[in-house]
C-alpha positions as CSV (number, residue, x, y, z in Angstrom):
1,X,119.7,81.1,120.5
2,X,117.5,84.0,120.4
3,X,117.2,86.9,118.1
4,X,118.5,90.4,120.1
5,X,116.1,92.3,119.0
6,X,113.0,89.7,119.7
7,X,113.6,90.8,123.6
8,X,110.5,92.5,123.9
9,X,106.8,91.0,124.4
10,X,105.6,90.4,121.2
11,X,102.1,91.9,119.5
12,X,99.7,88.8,118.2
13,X,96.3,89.8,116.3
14,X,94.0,87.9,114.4
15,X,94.3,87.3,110.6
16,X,90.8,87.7,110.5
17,X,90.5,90.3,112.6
18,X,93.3,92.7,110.1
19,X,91.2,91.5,107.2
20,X,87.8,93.1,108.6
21,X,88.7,96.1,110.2
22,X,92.4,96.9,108.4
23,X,95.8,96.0,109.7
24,X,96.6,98.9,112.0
25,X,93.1,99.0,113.8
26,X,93.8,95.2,114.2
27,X,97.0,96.4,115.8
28,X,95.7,98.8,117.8
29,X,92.4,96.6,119.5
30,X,95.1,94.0,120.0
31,X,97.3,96.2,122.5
32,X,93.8,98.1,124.2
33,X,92.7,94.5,125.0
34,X,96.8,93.4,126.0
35,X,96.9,96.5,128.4
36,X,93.4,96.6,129.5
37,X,93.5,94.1,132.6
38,X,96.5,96.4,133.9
39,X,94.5,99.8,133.5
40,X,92.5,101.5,135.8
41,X,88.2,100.6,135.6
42,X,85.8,103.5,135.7
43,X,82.6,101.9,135.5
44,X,79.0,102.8,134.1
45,X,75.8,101.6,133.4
46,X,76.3,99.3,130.5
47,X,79.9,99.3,129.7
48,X,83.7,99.9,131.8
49,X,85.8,102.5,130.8
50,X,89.7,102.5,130.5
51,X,92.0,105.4,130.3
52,X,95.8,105.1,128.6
53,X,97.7,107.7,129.1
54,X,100.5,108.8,126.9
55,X,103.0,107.1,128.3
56,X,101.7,103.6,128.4
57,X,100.7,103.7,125.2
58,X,104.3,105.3,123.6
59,X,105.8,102.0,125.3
60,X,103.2,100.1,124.1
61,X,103.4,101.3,120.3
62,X,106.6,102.9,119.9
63,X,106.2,102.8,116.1
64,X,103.5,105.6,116.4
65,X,103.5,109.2,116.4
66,X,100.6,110.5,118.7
67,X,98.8,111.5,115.3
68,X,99.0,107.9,114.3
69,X,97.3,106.5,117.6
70,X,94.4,109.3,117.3
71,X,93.6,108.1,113.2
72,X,93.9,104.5,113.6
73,X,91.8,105.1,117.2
74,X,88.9,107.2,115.4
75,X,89.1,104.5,112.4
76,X,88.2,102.0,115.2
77,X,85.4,104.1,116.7
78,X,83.6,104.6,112.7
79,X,83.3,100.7,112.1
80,X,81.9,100.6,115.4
81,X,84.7,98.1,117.5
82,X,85.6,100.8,119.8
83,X,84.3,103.5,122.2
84,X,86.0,106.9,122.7
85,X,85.3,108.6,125.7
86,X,87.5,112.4,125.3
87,X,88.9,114.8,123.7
88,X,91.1,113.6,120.7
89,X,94.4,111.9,121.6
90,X,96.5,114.3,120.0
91,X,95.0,117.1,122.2
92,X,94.4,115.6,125.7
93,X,97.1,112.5,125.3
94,X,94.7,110.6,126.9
95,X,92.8,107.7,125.3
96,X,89.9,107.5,127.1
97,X,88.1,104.0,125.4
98,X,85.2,101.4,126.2
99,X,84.9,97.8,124.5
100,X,81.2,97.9,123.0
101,X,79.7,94.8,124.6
102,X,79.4,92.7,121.8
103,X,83.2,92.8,121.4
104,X,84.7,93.1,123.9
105,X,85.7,89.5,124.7
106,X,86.7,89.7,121.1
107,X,89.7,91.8,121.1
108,X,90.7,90.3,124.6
109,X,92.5,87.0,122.8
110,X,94.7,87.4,119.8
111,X,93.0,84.3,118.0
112,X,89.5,85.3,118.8
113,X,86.9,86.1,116.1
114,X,86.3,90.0,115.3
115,X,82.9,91.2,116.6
116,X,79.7,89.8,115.4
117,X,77.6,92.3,113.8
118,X,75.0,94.0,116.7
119,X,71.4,93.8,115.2
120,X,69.9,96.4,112.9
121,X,70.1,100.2,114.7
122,X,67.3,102.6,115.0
123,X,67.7,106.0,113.0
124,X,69.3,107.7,115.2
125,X,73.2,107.0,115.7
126,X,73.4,104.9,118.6
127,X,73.5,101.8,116.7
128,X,76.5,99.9,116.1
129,X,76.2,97.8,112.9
130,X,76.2,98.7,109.4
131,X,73.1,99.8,108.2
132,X,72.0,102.5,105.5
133,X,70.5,105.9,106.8
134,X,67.2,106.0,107.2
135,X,64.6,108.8,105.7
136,X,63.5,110.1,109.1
137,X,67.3,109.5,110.5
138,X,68.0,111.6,113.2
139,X,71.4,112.4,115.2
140,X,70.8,110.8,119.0
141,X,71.5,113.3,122.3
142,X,75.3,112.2,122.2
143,X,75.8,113.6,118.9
144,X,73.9,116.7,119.7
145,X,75.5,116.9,122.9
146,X,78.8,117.0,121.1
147,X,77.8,119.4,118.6
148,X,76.7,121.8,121.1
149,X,80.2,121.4,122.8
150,X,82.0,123.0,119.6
151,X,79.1,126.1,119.8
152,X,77.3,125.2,116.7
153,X,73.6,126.9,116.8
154,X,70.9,124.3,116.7
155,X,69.0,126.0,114.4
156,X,72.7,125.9,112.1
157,X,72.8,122.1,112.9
158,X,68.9,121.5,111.6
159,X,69.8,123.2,108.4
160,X,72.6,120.5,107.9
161,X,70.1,117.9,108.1
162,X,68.3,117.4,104.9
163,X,71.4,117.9,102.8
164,X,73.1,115.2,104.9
165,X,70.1,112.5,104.7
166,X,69.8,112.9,101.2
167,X,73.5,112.5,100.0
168,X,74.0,109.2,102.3
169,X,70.6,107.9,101.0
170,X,71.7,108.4,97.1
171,X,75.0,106.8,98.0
172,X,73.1,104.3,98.9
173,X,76.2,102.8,101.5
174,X,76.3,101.4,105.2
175,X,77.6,102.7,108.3
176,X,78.2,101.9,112.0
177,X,77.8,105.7,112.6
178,X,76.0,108.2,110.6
179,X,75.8,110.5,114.0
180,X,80.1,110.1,113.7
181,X,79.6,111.7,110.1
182,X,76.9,114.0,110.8
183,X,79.3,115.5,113.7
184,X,81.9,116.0,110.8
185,X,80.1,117.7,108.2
186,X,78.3,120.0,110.7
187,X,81.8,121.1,112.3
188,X,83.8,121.3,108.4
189,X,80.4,123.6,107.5
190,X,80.5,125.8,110.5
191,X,84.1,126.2,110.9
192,X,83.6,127.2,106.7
193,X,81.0,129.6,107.8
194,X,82.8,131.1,110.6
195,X,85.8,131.6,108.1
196,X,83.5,133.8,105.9
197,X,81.8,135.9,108.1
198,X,85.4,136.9,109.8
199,X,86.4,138.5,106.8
200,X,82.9,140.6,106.6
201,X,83.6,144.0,108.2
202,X,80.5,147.0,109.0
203,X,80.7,149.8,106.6
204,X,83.5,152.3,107.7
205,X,82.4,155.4,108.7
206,X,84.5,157.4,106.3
207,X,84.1,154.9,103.6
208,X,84.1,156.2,99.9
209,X,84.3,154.0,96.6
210,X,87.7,153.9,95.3
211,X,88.7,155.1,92.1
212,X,88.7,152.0,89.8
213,X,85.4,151.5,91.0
214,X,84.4,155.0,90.0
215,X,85.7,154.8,86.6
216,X,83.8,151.4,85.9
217,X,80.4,153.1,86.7
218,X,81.7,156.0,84.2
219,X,82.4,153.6,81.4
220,X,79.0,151.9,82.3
221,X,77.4,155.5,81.4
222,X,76.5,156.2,84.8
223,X,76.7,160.3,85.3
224,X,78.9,161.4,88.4
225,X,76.1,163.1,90.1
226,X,73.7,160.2,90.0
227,X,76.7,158.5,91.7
228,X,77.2,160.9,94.0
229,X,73.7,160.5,95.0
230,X,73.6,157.2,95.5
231,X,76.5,157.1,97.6
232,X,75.0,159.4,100.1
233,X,71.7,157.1,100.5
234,X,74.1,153.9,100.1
235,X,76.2,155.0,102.9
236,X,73.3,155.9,105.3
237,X,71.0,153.0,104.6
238,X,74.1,150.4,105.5
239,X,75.8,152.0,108.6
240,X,71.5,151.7,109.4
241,X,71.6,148.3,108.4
242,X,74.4,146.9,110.6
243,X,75.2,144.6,107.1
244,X,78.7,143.6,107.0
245,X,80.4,142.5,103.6
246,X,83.8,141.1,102.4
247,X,83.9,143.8,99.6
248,X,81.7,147.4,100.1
249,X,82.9,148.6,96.4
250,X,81.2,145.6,95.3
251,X,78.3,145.9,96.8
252,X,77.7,149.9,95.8
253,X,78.7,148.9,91.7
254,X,75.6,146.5,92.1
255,X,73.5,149.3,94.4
256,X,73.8,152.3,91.4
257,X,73.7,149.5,88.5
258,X,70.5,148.5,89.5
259,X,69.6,152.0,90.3
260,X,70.4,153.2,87.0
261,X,68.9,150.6,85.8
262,X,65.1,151.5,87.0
263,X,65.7,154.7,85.8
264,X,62.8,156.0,83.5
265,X,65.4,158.1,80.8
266,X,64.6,156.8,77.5
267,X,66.6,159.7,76.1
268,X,70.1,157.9,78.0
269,X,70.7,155.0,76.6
270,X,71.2,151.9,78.7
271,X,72.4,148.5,78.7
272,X,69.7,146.3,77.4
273,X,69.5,142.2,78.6
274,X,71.3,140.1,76.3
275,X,72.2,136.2,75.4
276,X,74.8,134.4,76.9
277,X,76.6,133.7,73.7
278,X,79.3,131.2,73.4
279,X,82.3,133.7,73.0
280,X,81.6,135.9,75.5
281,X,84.4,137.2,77.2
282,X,84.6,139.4,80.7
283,X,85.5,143.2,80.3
284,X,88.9,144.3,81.8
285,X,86.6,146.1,84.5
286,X,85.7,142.9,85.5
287,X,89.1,141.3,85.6
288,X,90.4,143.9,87.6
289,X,87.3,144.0,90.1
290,X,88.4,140.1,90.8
291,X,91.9,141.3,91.3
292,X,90.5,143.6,93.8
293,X,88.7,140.7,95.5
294,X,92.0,139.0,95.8
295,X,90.5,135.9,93.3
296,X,93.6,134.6,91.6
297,X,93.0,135.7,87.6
298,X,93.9,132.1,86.7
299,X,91.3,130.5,88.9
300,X,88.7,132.4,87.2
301,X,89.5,131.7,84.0
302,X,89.3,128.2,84.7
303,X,86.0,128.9,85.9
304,X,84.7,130.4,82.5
305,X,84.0,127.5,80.5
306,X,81.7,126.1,82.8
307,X,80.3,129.3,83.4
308,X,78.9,130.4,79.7
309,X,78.0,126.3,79.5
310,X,76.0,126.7,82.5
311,X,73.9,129.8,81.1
312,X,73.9,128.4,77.3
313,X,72.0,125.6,78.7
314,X,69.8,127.8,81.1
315,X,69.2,130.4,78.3
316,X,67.6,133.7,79.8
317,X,68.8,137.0,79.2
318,X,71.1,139.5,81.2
319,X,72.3,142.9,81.3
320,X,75.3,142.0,84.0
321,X,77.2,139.1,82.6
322,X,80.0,140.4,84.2
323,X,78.7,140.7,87.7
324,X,77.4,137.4,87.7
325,X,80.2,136.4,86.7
326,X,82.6,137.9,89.2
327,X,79.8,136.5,92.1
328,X,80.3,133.3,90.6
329,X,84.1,133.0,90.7
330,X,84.2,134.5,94.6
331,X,82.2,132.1,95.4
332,X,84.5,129.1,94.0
333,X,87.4,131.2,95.5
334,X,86.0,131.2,98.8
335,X,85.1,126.9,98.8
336,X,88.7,126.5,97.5
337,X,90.2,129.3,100.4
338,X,88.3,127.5,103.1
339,X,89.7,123.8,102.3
340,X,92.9,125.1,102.7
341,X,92.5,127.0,105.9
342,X,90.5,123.9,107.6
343,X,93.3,122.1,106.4
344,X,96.4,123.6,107.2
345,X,99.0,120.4,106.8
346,X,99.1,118.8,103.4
347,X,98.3,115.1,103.1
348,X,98.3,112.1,100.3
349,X,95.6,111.2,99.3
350,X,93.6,107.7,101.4
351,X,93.3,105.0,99.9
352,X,89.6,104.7,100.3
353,X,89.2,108.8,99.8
354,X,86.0,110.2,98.5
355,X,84.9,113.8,98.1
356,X,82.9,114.9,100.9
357,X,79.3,115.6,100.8
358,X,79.8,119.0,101.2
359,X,81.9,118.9,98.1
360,X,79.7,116.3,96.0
361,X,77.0,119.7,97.3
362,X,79.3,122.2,96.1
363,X,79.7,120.4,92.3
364,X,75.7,119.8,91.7
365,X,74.6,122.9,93.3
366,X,77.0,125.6,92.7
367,X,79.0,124.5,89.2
368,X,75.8,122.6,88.2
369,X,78.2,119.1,87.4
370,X,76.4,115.9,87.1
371,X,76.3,114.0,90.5
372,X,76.8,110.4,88.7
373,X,79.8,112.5,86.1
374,X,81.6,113.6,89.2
375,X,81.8,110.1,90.8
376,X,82.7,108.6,87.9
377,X,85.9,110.6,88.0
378,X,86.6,109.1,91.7
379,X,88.2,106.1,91.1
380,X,90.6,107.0,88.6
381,X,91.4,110.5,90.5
382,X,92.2,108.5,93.4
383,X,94.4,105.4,91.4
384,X,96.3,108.4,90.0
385,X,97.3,110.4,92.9
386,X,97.9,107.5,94.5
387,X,100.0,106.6,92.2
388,X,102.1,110.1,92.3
389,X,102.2,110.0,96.1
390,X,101.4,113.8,96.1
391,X,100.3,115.6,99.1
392,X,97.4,118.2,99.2
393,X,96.3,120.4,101.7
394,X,92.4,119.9,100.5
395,X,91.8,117.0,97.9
396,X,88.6,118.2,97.7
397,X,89.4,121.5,96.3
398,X,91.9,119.7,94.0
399,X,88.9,117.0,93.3
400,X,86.6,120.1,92.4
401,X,89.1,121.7,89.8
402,X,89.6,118.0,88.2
403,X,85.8,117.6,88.2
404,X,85.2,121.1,86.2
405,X,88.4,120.9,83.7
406,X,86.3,117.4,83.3
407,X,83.0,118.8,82.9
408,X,84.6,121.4,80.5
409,X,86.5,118.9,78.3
410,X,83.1,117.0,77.9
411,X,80.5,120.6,77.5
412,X,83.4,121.9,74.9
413,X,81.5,121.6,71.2
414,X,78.4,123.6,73.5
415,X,80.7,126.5,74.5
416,X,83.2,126.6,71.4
417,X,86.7,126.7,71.0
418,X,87.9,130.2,73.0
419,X,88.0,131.0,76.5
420,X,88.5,133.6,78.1
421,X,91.2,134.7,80.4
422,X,93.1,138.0,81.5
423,X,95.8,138.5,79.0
424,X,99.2,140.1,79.3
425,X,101.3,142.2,77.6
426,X,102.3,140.4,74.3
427,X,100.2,137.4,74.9
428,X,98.1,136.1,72.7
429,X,93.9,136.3,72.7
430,X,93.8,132.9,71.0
431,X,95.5,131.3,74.4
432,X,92.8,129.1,75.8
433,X,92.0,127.2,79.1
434,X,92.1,124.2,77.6
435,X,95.1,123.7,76.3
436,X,96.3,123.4,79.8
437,X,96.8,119.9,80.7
438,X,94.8,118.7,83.3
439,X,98.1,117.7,85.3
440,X,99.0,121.6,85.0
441,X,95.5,122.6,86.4
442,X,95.4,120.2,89.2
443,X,99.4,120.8,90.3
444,X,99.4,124.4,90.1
445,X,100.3,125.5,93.7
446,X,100.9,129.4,92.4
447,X,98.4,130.8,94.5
């Protein structure tokens, strides 16, 4: 007698076939290569094409959510076992798809063998096998083509270039598609850029500094008229300009500092260049020009640890701790700001996740972390979230706070035993960054 719910045509893929391309791919290229006699054939040079529309392909894997088809789909594409012709499936509910020719007798039989691997590629993305990048690698005219499709600049997409050869050659790892990759991180670092420069604005034409920025320049020692006159050359010399700027207060405290600065008045005294020392502390002024940035006060104390560690081990000698300070934590701010926004639904964590190159970038370059520290913290970072079955909206903004409370925890006997961070009313100075747990860091969804 036979089961009720065995009615249907059942779905048969290869053992083999799960184990080298994952269980849902193997699903997937199973039911392409079922329903690919019955589709219609448009036919190039070199390959057929097939398109599924939504339809056939909700009957066909009911247990899927369109989101589902277009990840395991693009998963397929990446190792290099099948071709994607259009727009993502989620947006056109089309999948538009192409065997590659080594495979494609492959996926037509459940039993049959998964793909043999295609002979060593060129260095341009075109190639199908798994190969490391090469030190002239190049993106091929599809991937340019597709690039210029999303209106990146080419001159934008050259500068992504180096960067992009020379984290995938330290990595050291093999891909069926660097020009896949390369598409990525040039779309995650314009769509990042375009964020920024949207929240830059001209300098209004009735602009004026407002008054907490005033009184920082009178506590600096800065006289009101030498103020005054710099905010008439200020205010002509950027409406000239055509600059545009997230914050204009900013940007006139660090016009008349410097001003005041070159100032030949030995009989006023000024600030003179000093140390980084290892309990130095940001000014009020400071804390409240970040609050005018919008920069969460708890963020940037996180950030100060790392921050007097960096410029302990630099050495040098400064006269604006606390500007560099503040131009330190926006930029942090912004990188975490940005994963959110090009991220808008939260997500757990993959099983295979690793931090993006544009965030391995962000650690060595900006917060001056240790490339080989920072992946050392992977693996266990990932086991643990795993492990809580959290969801995030960027895991590489949460990766980057784990990496610095890390970096901090390790640099601690260089920067000694206070940190600094905006205190309240009846709180105590000896609170310190540290004795947050790393659990409270990382989970702290207050901003």
């Amino acid at each position: 007698m036979k089961h009720p719910l065995l009615s249907e045509r059942p779905l048969c893929f290869s053992p083999t076939l799960a184990a080298t391309l994952g269980l849902e791919e193997a699903v997937l290229l199973t039911a392409l290569g079922d329903i690919q006699p019955f589709l219609g054939v448009e036919s190039h040079p070199g390959r057929d094409w097939y398109t599924a529309s939504s339809d056939q392909l909700q009957q066909l894997v009911p247990f899927w959510q369109p989101a589902d088809i277009q990840r395991v789909a693009t998963s397929l594409r990446n190792q290099g076992a099948l071709l994607l012709g259009a727009a993502p499936y989620g947006e056109s509910s089309i999948l538009k798809f192409a065997f590659p020719a080594n495979a494609a007798s492959g996926v037509r039989g459940a039993d049959a063998p998964p793909p043999p691997p295609a002979q060593p590629a060129s260095n341009s993305s075109g190639g199908r096998s798994a190969n490391t990048i090469g030190p002239n690698w190049t993106p091929d005219s599809e991937t340019l083509a597709r690039i210029s499709q999303l209106g990146v600049p080419e001159n934008f997409v050259r500068e992504q270039l180096p960067e992009f050869v020379t984290y995938w050659r330290d990595r050291g790892e093999s891909r069926h598609s660097f020009g896949s990759l390369f598409l990525k991180q040039v779309k995650n670092k314009w769509e990042a850029f375009r964020a920024t420069q949207g929240r830059k604005q001209p300098l209004p034409a009735s602009w004026s500094p407002n008054e907490g920025t005033l009184g920082k320049l009178a506590d600096e020692g800065v006289p009101s008229t030498f103020v005054r006159r710099c905010m008439q050359r200020f205010a002509e010399y950027h409406r000239n300009s055509g600059k545009q700027s997230v914050s204009w207060d900013l940007e006139f405290n660090d016009w008349v500092m410097e001003d005041w600065e070159k100032q030949e008045t030995p009989f006023i005294e000024k600030r003179k260049p000093v140390p980084m020392t290892r309990d130095w502390q940001p000014s009020e002024h400071t804390w409240e020009q970040m609050r005018r940035l919008a920069i969460n006060p708890s963020f940037a104390a996180e950030l100060l640890p790392e921050f007097i560690y960096k410029w302990l081990e630099r050495g040098g000698h400064s006269a604006r701790w606390g500007e560099q300070f503040i131009e330190y934590a926006r930029i942090e701010w912004a990188y975490y700001c940005q994963g959110i926004e090009k991220n808008p639904i939260a997500k757990p964590i993959s099983r295979n996740w690793q931090p993006s190159s544009d965030c391995l970038g962000h650690l060595v370059n900006q917060c001056e972390i240790d490339r080989e520290f920072a992946l050392g913290l992977v693996p266990e970072f990932r086991l643990y979230w795993r492990e809580q079955g959290g969801t995030r909206k960027s895991w590489d903004a949460v990766f980057v706070r784990h990496a610095r409370y890390q970096w901090a925890e390790r640099n601690k006997f260089a920067i000694g035993q206070h940190h600094g961070k905006p205190q309240k009313p009846g709180q105590s100075g000896n609170q310190r960054t540290r004795d947050t747990s790393v659990w409270d860091i990382v989970t702290d969804t207050n901003w």
